[in-house]
C-alpha positions in Angstrom: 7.5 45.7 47.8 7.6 44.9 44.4 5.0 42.8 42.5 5.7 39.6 40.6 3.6 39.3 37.5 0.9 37.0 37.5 1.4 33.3 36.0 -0.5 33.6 32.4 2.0 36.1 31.6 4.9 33.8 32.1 3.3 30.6 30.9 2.5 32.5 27.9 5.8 32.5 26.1 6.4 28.8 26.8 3.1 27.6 25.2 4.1 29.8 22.3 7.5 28.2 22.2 5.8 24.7 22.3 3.1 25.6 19.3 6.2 26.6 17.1 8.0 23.5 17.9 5.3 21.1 17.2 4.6 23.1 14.3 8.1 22.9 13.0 8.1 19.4 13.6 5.1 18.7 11.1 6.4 20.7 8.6 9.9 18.3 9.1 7.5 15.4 8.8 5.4 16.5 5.8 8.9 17.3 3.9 10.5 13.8 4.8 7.3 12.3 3.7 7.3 14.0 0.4 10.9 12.9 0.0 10.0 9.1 0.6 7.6 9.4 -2.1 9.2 11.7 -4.3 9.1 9.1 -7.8 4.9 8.7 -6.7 4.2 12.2 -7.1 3.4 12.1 -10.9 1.3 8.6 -10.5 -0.8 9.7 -7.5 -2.7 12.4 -8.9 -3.1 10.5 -12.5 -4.5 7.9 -10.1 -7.0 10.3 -8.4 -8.1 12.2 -11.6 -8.8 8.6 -12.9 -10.7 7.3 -10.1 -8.2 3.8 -9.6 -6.6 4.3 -6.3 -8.0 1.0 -5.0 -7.2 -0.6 -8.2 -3.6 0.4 -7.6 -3.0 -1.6 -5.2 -4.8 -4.6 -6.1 -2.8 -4.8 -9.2 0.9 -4.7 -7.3 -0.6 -8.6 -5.9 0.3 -11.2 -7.9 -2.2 -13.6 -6.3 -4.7 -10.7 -7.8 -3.2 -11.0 -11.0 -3.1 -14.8 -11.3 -6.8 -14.9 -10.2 -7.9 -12.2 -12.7 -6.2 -14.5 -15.9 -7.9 -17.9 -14.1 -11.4 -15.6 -14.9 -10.8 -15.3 -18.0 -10.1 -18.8 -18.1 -12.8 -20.5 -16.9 -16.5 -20.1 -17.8 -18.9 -18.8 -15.4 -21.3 -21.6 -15.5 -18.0 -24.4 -14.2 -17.1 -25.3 -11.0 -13.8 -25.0 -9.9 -11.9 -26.5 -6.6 -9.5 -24.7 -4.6 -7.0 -26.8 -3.3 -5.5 -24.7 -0.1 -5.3 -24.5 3.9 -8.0 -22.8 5.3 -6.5 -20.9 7.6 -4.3 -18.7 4.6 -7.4 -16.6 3.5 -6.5 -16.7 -0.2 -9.3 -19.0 -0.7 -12.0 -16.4 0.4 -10.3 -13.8 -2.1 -10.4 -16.3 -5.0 -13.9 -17.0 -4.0 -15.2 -13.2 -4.2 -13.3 -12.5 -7.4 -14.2 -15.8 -9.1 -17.7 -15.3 -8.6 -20.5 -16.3 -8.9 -19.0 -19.8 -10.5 -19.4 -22.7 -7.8 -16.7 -22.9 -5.2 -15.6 -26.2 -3.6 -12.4 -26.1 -0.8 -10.5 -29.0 0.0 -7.4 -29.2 1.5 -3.9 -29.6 -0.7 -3.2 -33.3 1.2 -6.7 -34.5 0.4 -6.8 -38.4 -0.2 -7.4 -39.5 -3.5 -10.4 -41.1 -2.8 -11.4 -37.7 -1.8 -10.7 -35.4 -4.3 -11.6 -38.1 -6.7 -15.7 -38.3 -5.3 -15.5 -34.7 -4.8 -14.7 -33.9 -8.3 -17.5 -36.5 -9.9 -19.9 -35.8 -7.2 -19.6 -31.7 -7.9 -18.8 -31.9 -11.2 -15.9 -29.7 -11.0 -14.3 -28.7 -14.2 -11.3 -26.8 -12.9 -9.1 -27.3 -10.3 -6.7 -24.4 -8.2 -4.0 -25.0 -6.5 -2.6 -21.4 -4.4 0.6 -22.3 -3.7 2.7 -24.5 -6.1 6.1 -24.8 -4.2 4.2 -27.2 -1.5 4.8 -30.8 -2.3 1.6 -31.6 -4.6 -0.9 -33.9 -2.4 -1.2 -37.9 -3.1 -4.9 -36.8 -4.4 -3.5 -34.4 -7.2 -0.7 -36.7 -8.0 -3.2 -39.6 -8.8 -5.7 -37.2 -10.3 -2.6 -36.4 -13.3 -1.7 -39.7 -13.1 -5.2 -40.9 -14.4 -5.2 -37.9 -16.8 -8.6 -36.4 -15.2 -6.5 -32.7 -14.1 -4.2 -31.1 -17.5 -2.3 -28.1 -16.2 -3.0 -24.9 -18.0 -0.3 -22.5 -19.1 -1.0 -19.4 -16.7 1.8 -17.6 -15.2 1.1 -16.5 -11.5 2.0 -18.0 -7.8 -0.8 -20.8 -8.6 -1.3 -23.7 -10.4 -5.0 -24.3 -12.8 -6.2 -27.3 -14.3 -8.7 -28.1 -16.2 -10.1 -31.6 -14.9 -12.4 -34.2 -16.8 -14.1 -36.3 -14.3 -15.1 -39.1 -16.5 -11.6 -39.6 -16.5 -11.9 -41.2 -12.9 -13.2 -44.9 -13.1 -14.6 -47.8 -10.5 -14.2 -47.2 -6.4 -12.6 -44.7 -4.4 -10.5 -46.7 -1.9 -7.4 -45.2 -0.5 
C-alpha cells in the first residue's frame, strides 16, 4: 500500500500561490495609485520638507480663503454677525478662525426688528452673510435700505458688511 503524503505538504503550495497573488495585487494597487497621482509627486514632498500638508488642503476651500481676507478685514476688538442656518456648520469654522472677536448667529430670514436690536444691543460692527445666492432676508434688505450694513469689496462665496448701528433709529416693530 502506498502512502499518501500528509496535508501540510499539499496545502503548502496553495498558501504560497495565494501570498504571491495578494502580493501582486498590491504592487498593481501601489502602481495604479502612483499613476492617479502622477502631477502630485513634485508638490507632496515640497509639502512635507515644508511642514504644510494641512495647510494644503485648507487653502483648495474657498470658504477658507474668504474667511482668511474677512480677518484681515475686521479688527479684533469688533463684533461681527454671521448671518447662516445652523445646521450648515460653516458658522463654527468662521467662528474658530475669526477668533477671538465676538460672535453673534442669527439666521439669514431674521425679521428686521431682530437683526436691527441685535445689532444695537451687541454692538456689532460687521456683518457675514455665508452664502450670497439665497434670496437676502427682509432684515438685511431693510438694514441696506436704512444705510446701517455697506457691502465690502471681498471676493469669496460670502458676502461682508461693515454695519453702523447708529444708523438704525426709533422702535423695532415688524
Amino acid at each position: 500500500m502506498g502512502k499518501n503524503p500528509p496535508a501540510t505538504q499539499q496545502t503548502a503550495p496553495t498558501l504560497n500561490w495565494l501570498l504571491r497573488l495578494c502580493l501582486l495585487l498590491w504592487v498593481l494597487q501601489l502602481v495604479w495609485l502612483g499613476w492617479l497621482l502622477r502631477e502630485e509627486w513634485v508638490e507632496v514632498p515640497r509639502r512635507l520638507w515644508s511642514h504644510s500638508t494641512g495647510e494644503a488642503v485648507r487653502q483648495e476651500d474657498p470658504f477658507y480663503r474668504w474667511l482668511v481676507q474677512v480677518d484681515q478685514v475686521i479688527p479684533l476688538h469688533a463684533a461681527y454677525l454671521f448671518l447662516d442656518r445652523y445646521e450648515a456648520g460653516k458658522e463654527i469654522e468662521a467662528r474658530y478662525h475669526l477668533f477671538p472677536r465676538p460672535h453673534y448667529l442669527l439666521r439669514p430670514q431674521a425679521p428686521p426688528s431682530r437683526l436691527f436690536h441685535t445689532l444695537r444691543q451687541e454692538h456689532i460692527s460687521y456683518l457675514l452673510v455665508r452664502d450670497p445666492k439665497q434670496a437676502m432676508g427682509p432684515g438685511l434688505r431693510a438694514a441696506i435700505a436704512v444705510n446701517a450694513a455697506e457691502p465690502l469689496p471681498l471676493a469669496g462665496p460670502g458676502l461682508v458688511f461693515r454695519v453702523n448701528p447708529d444708523r438704525i433709529t426709533g422702535g423695532f416693530y415688524d
